[in-house]
N, C-alpha and C positions, 0 to 999 in steps of 0.2 A: 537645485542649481547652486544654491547657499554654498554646500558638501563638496562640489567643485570648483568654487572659487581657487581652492585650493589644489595649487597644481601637481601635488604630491598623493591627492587623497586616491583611495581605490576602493569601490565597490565590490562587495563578496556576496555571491546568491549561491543559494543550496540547487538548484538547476538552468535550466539555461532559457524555459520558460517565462520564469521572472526575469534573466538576464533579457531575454528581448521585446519584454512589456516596457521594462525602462530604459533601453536603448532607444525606441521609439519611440517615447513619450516625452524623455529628456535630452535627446540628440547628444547623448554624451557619446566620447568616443571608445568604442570596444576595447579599447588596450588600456583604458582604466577602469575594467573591469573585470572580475574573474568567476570562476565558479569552485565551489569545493562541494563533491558529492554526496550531500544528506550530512548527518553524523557519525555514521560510522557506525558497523554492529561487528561487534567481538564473536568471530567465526567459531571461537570453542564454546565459547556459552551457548553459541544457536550450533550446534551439530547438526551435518548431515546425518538423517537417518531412511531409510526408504518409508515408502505410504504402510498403513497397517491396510491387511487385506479382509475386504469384509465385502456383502454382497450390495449393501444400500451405503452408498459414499456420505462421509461427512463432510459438507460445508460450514467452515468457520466463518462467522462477522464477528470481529471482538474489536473494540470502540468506543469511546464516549457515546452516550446514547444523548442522540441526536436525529432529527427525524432529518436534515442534510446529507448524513453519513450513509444514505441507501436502504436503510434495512427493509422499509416496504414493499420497495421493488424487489428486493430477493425473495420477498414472501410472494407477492402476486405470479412471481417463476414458479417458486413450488409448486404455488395451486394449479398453475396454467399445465406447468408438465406432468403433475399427478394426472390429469384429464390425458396424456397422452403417453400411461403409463410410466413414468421416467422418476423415478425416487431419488429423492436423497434427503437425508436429515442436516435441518440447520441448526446449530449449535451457537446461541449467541451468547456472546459475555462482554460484559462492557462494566464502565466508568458512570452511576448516575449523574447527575448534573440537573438538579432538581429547580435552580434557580434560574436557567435559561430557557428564554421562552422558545428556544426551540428543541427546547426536551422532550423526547418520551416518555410518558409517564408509566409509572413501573404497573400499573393496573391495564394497561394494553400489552406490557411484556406477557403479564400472568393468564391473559384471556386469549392470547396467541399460545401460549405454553400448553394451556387445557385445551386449545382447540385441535393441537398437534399441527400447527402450523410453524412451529421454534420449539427448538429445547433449550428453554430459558436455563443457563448456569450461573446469572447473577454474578458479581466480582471477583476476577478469577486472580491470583498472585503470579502462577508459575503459566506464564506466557507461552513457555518453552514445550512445556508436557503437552499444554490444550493443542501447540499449534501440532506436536508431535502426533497425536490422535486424530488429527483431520487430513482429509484426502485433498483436498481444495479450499483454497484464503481466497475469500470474496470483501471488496471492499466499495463497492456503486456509491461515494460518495459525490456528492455534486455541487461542489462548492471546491475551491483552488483547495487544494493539498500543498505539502512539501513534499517531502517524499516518505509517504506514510511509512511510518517504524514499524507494521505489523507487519506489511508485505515486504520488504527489506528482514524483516525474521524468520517470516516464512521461504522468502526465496531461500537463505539460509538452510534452514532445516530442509527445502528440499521437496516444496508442496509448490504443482500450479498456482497461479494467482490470477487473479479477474479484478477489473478496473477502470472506472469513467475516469476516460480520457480528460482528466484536469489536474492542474498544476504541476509538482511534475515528476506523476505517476507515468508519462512517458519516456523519463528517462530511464525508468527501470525496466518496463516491461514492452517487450519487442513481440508485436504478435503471431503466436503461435511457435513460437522459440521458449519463449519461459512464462507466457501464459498471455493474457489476451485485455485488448485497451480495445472501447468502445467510447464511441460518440456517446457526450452527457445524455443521461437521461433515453436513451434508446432499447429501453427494456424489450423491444422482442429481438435484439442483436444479443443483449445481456441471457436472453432465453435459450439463444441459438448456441452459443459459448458455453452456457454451463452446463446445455444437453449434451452437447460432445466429451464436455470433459468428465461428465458422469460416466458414461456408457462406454470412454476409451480410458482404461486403467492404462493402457500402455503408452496416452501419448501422456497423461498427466505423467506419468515415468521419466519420460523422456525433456519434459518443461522441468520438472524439478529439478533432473541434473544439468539443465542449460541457467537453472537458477542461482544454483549452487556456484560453479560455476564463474558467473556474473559477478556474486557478491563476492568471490576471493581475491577477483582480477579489477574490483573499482570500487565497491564500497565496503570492503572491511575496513575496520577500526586503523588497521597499521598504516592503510594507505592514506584515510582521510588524515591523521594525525601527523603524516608524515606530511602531505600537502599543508596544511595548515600551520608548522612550524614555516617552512621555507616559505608561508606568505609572510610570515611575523620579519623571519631574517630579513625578504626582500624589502618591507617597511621601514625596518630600523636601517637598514643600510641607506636607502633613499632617505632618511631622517639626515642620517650623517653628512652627507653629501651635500 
């Protein structure tokens, strides 16, 4: 309330999520606040590309390894839909993070690797190629997000994406348009979603160019950058005033 004394100041959130945790919590009034959509991803660097066509789909988690970030739940899928025939390989590559105690420890990556539960990749550089090679960007984290960078890449390039419904992963992802938002933590919805989009190459087709899409007409880089000047202009201008 301090931040509002001040009758000039304005409040800027990356979705509209946070915008209305703090509306409610601060009764501040909505026209001194605004939203600017994530940061922005440079559409030539993440090229559309089509999925590669293979018979067993790959699902990406690439991540800080984090046991918050989902990865268990995508694993207890695999197994659950192995038992109901339905394949796919997960491909995980992540960020260690060996000093937080809600780490992964890289000796449960390498015992899920051998057990062919994950194809452990270990720290990947070229974000662009891994997400290029996957059929499907999974990201079941369960702790507030902003608007995850991976799946903002991935819509990009052009892959469904899957996502607990937190922070604000639902401003990107409309379900069953560009790929699919589930209640936290409700792994046999997370089971139902990613059976479908295994086994339907053509709707995952069809989410990727509604992805694409998405990210030209609200969160490429030109548009956030361009929002974001005309907040500065409209600041210094109210400054002047």
């Amino acid at each position: 309330n301090f931040i509002f004394s001040n009758k000039k100041s304005l409040l800027t959130f990356e979705h509209q999520s946070d915008r209305r945790c703090i509306l409610h919590s601060l009764k501040v009034d909505e026209d001194r606040t605004v939203v600017i959509d994530g940061a922005g991803i440079n559409i030539v660097d993440f090229p559309y590309s089509k999925e590669p066509l293979r018979e067993i789909p790959v699902v990406l988690f690439a991540s800080r390894l984090l046991w918050s970030k989902g990865l268990t739940d995508l694993i207890n899928v695999k197994n659950s839909l192995h038992l109901e025939g339905v394949e796919f390989t997960l491909n995980v590559a992540g960020i260690p993070t060996p000093n937080d105690p809600d780490a992964i420890p890289l000796g449960f990556l390498e015992e899920a690797h051998n057990k062919g539960e994950i194809n452990w990749l270990g720290k990947c550089d070229d974000m662009k190629e891994l997400i290029k090679d996957a059929n499907i960007v999974a990201l079941p984290s369960v702790y507030p997000e902003g608007i995850p960078r991976i799946l903002l890449e991935a819509s990009s390039v052009g892959r469904a994406i899957i996502s607990y419904n937190v922070g604000g992963c639902s401003s990107l992802i409309e379900n069953d348009v560009n790929g699919f938002i589930i209640d936290k933590g409700d792994i046999n919805a997370l089971a139902g979603c990613l059976k479908h989009l295994v086994i339907n190459a053509d709707v995952r087709g069809r989410m990727g160019e509604n992805g694409r899409k998405l990210i030209e007409g609200k969160f490429c880089s030109t548009i956030i950058t361009k929002d974001t000047v005309n907040l500065y202009g409209y600041l210094l201008k109210n400054k002047a005033e």
